[in-house]
C-alpha positions in Angstrom: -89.8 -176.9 -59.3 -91.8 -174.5 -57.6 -95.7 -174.7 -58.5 -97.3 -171.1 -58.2 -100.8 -170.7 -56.1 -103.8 -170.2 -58.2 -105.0 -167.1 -56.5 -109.0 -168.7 -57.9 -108.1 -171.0 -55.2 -108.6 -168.8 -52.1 -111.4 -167.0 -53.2 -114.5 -168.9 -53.1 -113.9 -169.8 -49.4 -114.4 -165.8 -48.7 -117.0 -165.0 -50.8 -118.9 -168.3 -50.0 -118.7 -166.7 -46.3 -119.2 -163.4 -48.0 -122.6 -164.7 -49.3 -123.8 -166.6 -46.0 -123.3 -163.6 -44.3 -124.9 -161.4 -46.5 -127.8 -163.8 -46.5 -127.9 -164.2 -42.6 -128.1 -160.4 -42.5 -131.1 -160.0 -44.7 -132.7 -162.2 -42.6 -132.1 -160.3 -39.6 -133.4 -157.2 -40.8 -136.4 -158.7 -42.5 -137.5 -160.5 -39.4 -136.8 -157.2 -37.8 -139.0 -155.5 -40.0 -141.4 -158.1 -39.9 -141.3 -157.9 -36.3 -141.8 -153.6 -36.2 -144.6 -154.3 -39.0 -146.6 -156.8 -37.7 -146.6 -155.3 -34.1 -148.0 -151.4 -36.1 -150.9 -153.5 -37.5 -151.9 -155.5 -34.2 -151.9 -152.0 -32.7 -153.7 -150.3 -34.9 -156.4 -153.0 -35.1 -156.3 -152.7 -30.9 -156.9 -148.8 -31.3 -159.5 -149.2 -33.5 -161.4 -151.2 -31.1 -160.4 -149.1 -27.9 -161.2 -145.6 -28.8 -162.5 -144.5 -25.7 -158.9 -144.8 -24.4 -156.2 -142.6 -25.0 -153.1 -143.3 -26.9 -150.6 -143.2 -24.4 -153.1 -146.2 -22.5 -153.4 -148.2 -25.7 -150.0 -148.2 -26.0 -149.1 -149.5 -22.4 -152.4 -151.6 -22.5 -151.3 -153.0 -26.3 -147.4 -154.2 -24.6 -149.2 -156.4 -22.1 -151.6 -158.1 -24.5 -151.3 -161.5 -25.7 -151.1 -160.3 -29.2 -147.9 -158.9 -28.6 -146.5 -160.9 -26.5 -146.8 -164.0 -29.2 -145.8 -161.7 -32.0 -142.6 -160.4 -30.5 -141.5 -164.1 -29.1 -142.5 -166.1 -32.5 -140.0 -163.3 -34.3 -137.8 -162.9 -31.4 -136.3 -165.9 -31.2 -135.2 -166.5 -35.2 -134.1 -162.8 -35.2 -131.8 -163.9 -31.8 -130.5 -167.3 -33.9 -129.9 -165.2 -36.7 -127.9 -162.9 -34.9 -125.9 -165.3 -33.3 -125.2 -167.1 -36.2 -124.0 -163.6 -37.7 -122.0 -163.1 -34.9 -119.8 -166.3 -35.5 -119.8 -165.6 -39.2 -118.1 -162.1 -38.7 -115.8 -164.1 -36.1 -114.6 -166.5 -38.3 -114.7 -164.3 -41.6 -112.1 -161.3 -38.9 -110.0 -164.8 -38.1 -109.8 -165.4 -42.0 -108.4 -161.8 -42.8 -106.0 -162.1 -40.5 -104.3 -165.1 -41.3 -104.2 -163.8 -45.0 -102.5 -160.3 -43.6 -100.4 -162.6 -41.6 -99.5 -164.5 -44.3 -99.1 -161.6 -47.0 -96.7 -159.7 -44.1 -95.2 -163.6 -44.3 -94.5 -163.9 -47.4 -93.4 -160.0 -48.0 -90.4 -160.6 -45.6 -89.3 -164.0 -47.3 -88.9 -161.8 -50.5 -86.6 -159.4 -48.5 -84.7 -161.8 -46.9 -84.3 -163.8 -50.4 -83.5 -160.4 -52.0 -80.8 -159.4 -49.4 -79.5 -163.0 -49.7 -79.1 -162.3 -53.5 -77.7 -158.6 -53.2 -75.1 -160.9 -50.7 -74.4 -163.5 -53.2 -74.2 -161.0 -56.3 -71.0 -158.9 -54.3 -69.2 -162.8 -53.1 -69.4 -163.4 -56.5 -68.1 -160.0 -57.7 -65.1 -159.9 -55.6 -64.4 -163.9 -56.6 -64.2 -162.5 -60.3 -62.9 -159.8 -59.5 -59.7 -161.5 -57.7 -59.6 -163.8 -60.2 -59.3 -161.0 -63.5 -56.5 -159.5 -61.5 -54.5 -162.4 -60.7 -55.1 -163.5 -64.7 -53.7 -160.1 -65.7 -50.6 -160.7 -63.6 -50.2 -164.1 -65.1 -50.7 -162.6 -67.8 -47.4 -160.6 -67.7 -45.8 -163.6 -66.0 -45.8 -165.7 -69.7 -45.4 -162.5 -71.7 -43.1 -163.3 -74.2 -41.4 -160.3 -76.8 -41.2 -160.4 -80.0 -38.2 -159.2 -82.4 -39.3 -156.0 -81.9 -39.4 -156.2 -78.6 -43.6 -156.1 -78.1 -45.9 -159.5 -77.4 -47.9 -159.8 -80.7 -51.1 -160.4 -79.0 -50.7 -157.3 -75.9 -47.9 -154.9 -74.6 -46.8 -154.4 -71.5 -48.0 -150.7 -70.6 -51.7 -152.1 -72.0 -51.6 -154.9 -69.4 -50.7 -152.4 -66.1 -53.1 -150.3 -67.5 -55.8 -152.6 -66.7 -53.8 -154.2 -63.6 -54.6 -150.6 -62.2 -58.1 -149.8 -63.7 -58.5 -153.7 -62.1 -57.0 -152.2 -58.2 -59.5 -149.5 -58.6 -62.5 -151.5 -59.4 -61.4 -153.6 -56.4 -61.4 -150.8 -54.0 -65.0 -150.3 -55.2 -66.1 -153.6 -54.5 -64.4 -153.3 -51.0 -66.2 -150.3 -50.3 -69.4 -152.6 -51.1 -68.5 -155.1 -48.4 -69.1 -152.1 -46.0 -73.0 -152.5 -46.4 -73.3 -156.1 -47.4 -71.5 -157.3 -44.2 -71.6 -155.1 -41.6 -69.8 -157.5 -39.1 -66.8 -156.4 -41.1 -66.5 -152.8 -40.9 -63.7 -151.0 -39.5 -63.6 -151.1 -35.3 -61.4 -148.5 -33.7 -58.1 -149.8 -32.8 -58.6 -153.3 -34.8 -57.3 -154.3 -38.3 -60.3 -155.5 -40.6 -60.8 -157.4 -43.6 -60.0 -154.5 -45.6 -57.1 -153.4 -44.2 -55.1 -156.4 -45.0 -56.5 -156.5 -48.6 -55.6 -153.2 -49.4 -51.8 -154.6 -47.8 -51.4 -157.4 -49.9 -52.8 -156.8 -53.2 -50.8 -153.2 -52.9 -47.8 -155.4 -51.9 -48.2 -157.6 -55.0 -49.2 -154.6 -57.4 -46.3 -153.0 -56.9 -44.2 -155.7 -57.1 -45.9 -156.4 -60.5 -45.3 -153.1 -61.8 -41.4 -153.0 -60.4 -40.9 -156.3 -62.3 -42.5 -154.8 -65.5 -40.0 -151.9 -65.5 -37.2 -154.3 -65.8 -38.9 -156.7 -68.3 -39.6 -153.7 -70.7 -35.7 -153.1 -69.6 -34.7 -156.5 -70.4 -33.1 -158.1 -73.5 -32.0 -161.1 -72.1 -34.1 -164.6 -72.3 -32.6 -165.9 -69.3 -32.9 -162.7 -66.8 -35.9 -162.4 -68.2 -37.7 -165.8 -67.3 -35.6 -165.4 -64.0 -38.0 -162.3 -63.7 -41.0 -163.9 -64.0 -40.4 -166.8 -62.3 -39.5 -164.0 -59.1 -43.2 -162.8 -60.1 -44.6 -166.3 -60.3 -43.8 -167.0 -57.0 -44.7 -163.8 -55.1 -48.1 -163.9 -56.9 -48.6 -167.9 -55.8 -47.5 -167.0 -52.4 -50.0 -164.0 -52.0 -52.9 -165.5 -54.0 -52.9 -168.9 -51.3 -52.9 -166.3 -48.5 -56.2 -163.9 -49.8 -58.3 -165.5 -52.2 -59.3 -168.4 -50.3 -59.6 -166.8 -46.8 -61.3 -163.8 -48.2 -63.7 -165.8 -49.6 -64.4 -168.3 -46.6 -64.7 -164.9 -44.3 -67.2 -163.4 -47.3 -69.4 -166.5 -46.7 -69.1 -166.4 -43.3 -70.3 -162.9 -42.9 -73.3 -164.2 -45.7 -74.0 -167.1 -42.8 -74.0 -165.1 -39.6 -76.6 -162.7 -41.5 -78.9 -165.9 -42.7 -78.7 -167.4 -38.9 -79.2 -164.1 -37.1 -82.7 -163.9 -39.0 -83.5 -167.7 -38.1 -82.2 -166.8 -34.5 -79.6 -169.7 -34.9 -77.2 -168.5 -32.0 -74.9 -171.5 -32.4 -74.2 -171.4 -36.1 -73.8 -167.4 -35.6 -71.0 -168.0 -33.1 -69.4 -171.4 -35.0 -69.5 -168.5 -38.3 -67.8 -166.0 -35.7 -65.4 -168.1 -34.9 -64.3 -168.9 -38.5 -63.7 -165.5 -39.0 -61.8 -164.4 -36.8 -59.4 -167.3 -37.0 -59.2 -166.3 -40.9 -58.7 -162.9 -39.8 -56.1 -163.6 -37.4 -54.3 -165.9 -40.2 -54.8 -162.6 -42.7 -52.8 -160.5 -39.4 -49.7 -162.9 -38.5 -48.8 -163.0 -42.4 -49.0 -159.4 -42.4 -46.8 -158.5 -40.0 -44.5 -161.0 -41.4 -44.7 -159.3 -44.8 -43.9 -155.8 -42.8 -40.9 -156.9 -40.9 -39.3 -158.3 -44.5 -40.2 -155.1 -45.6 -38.8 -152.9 -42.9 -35.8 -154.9 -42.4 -34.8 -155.3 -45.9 -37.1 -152.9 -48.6 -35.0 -149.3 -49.2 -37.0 -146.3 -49.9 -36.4 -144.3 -53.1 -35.2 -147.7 -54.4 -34.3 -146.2 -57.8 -32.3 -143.3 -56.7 -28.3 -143.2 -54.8 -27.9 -139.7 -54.5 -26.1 -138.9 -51.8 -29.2 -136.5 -50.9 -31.4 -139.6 -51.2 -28.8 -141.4 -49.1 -29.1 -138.7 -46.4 -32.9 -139.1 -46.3 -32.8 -143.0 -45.9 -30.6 -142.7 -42.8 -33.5 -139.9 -41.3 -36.1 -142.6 -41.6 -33.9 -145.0 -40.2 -33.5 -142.7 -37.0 -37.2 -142.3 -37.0 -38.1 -145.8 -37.1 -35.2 -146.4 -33.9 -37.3 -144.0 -32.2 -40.1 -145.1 -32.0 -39.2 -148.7 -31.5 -37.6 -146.9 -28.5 -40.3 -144.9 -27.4 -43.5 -146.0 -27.6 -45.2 -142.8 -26.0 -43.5 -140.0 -28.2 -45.4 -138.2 -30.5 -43.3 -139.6 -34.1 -45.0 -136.4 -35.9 -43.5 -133.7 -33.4 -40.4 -135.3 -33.0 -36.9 -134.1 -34.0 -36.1 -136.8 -36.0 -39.0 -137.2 -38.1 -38.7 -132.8 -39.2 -35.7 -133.5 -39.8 -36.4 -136.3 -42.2 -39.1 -134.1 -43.9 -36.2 -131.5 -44.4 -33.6 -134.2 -46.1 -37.0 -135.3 -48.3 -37.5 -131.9 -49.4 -33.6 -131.4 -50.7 -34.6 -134.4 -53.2 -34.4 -132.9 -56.6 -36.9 -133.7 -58.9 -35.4 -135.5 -61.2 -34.5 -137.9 -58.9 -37.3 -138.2 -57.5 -39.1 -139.2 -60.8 -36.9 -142.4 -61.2 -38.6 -143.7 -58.0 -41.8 -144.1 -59.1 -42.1 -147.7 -58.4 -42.1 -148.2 -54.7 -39.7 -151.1 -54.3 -36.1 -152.0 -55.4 -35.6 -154.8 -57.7 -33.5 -156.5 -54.7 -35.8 -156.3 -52.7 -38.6 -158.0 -54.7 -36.4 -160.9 -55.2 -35.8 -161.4 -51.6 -39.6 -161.4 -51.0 -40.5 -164.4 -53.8 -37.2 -166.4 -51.9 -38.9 -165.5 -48.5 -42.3 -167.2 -49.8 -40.6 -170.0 -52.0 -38.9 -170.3 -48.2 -42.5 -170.1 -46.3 -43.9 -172.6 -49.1 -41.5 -175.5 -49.0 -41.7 -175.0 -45.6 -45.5 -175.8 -45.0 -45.4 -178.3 -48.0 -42.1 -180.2 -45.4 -44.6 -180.2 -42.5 -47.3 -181.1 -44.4 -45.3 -184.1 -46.0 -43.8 -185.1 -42.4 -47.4 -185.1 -40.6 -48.3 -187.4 -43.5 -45.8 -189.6 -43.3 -46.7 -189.7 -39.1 -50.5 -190.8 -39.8 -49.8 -193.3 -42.5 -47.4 -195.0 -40.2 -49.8 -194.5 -37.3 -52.7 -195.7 -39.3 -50.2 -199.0 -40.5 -49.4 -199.7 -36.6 -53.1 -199.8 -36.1 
């Protein structure tokens, strides 16, 4: 518990100095006076008994006279103690003052730094709720359960994506926040940042949420639709072990380098460093595996076969063959990709509204098999290098 300084504490040292200062000075200028004082009388008293001399030869005649001379020693050597002593009083009394400025200046930037460190603290633990509400919400609609009229008693389904969304938004607020609470992760040209693959994977899983919803509000079935929800269950497990904890360990990271780059730690700074880019890096390889699943096997217009539809899917596929060819050609300019704008335009409208969820049902299901896939197969290597140690560790 933190005891707080009695600020009656510090001051009696000063004005203690404060006093025996102010007493050495009047002791200066009395002796002064005294000195100018007693020196008018003696002359005075030596004009009166040499008036046949002028005043300009008393005066020179009075400063080599005996008189004088014991006069201006007797007082001249107190006032020269005095003013020593003064002297080292002032010294010690400017040496005081500025070990308290020092201090105050001190103690000024351990309140910023324990403010910035707060402000730091505040937006980890933002984002950790933040994660955590969404991820509830979707669980949420993964145990929803319809009644006979074909509406959960407690919530209904259009009131829970309503808040998955207002959620996504509040999310992209808080991300916008990382920009000035960590600047080690803002955006570099040419390089893929925290953000970036956020944005990816909760997009990746929010739409997936909101394609699975259409078909639960769709379904009557008990069994297609727990099969449903267990195809959400395991896309949201597989996404929520791949962001919350790294984003979090990069968050606290970024919250380290900062404390350590004030204490001048370099070696903590660069272990911190280190962390974070192999989190990063983790964040990037499952990224571009999510994006090959999704280029190989995702459809666009997933909800719509008209054969104009159908003529704008086999455009994009041209466009994408291009520039896996061709890594120099200008996509936008190309033939391929105006003529793909064309075919899009041709969409009618109506058909157009039906794909307003971004992926197919099909392909949803084939991403929670590819991450039940990915799973069993970390939790088979996982169970293997057990089994390695503990017959290593028997051996021993």
């Amino acid at each position: 518990m933190e005891t707080q300084k009695d600020p009656s504490n510090s001051k009696p040292v000063l004005d203690n100095e404060s006093h025996s200062l102010g007493s050495t000075r009047t002791w200066i200028f009395f002796l002064l006076a005294l000195l100018i004082i007693s020196n008018i009388i003696a002359f005075i008293i030596y004009n009166r008994s040499h008036l046949n001399e002028d005043i300009w030869t008393q005066l020179w005649t009075y400063f080599t006279t005996e008189p004088f001379k014991v006069l201006t020693i007797s007082l001249i050597l107190p006032l020269l103690t005095l003013f020593l002593e003064n002297l080292f009083s002032l010294r010690n009394i400017l040496g005081e003052r500025l070990y308290e400025m020092k201090k105050v200046q001190q103690e000024r930037e351990e309140e910023r730094k324990k403010k910035e460190l707060e402000v730091r603290s505040k937006c980890i633990e933002k984002t950790t709720k933040a994660l955590n509400e969404l991820f509830s919400l979707i669980s949420e609609l993964i145990y929803f359960r319809k009644d006979s009229t074909g509406q959960s008693e407690k919530t209904s389904i259009e009131n829970i994506l309503k808040r998955i969304e207002n959620m996504s938004l509040s999310f992209n607020e808080i991300m916008n926040i990382w920009h000035f609470r960590f600047p080690n992760l803002r955006h570099k040209e040419g390089e893929e940042q925290l953000t970036d693959f956020i944005v990816y994977f909760l997009s990746l899983l929010t739409d997936c949420t909101f394609t699975i919803a259409d078909h639960i509000q769709r379904s009557d079935e008990p069994t297609e639709l727990e099969e449903l929800q267990n195809t959400l269950s395991s896309i949201q497990c597989g996404i929520r072990s791949i962001v919350y904890h790294n984003t979090l360990t990069i968050l606290k990271c970024s919250l380290e380098i900062w404390e350590f780059t004030v204490e001048k730690d370099e070696a903590k700074v660069n272990k911190a460093e280190a962390m974070i880019k192999e989190r990063l890096d983790f964040l990037k390889q499952c990224a571009e595996w999510f994006r090959e699943e999704e280029l190989e096997h995702s459809i666009l217009l997933a909800n719509d076969e008209s054969s104009e539809t159908k003529s704008f899917r086999e455009a994009s596929k041209k466009v994408e063959k291009l520039a896996l060819e061709d890594s120099e050609v200008d996509i936008s300019k190309s033939n391929e990709y105006l003529d793909c704008k064309e075919k899009f335009k041709r969409i009618k409208h109506k058909n157009l509204a039906r794909c307003h969820r971004r992926y197919s049902l099909d392909w949803v299901r084939h991403l929670s098999d590819s991450l039940r896939w990915r799973t069993m197969c970390i939790y088979i290597l996982e169970r293997a290098a057990w089994a390695r140690d503990k017959k290593s560790q028997s051996s021993k």
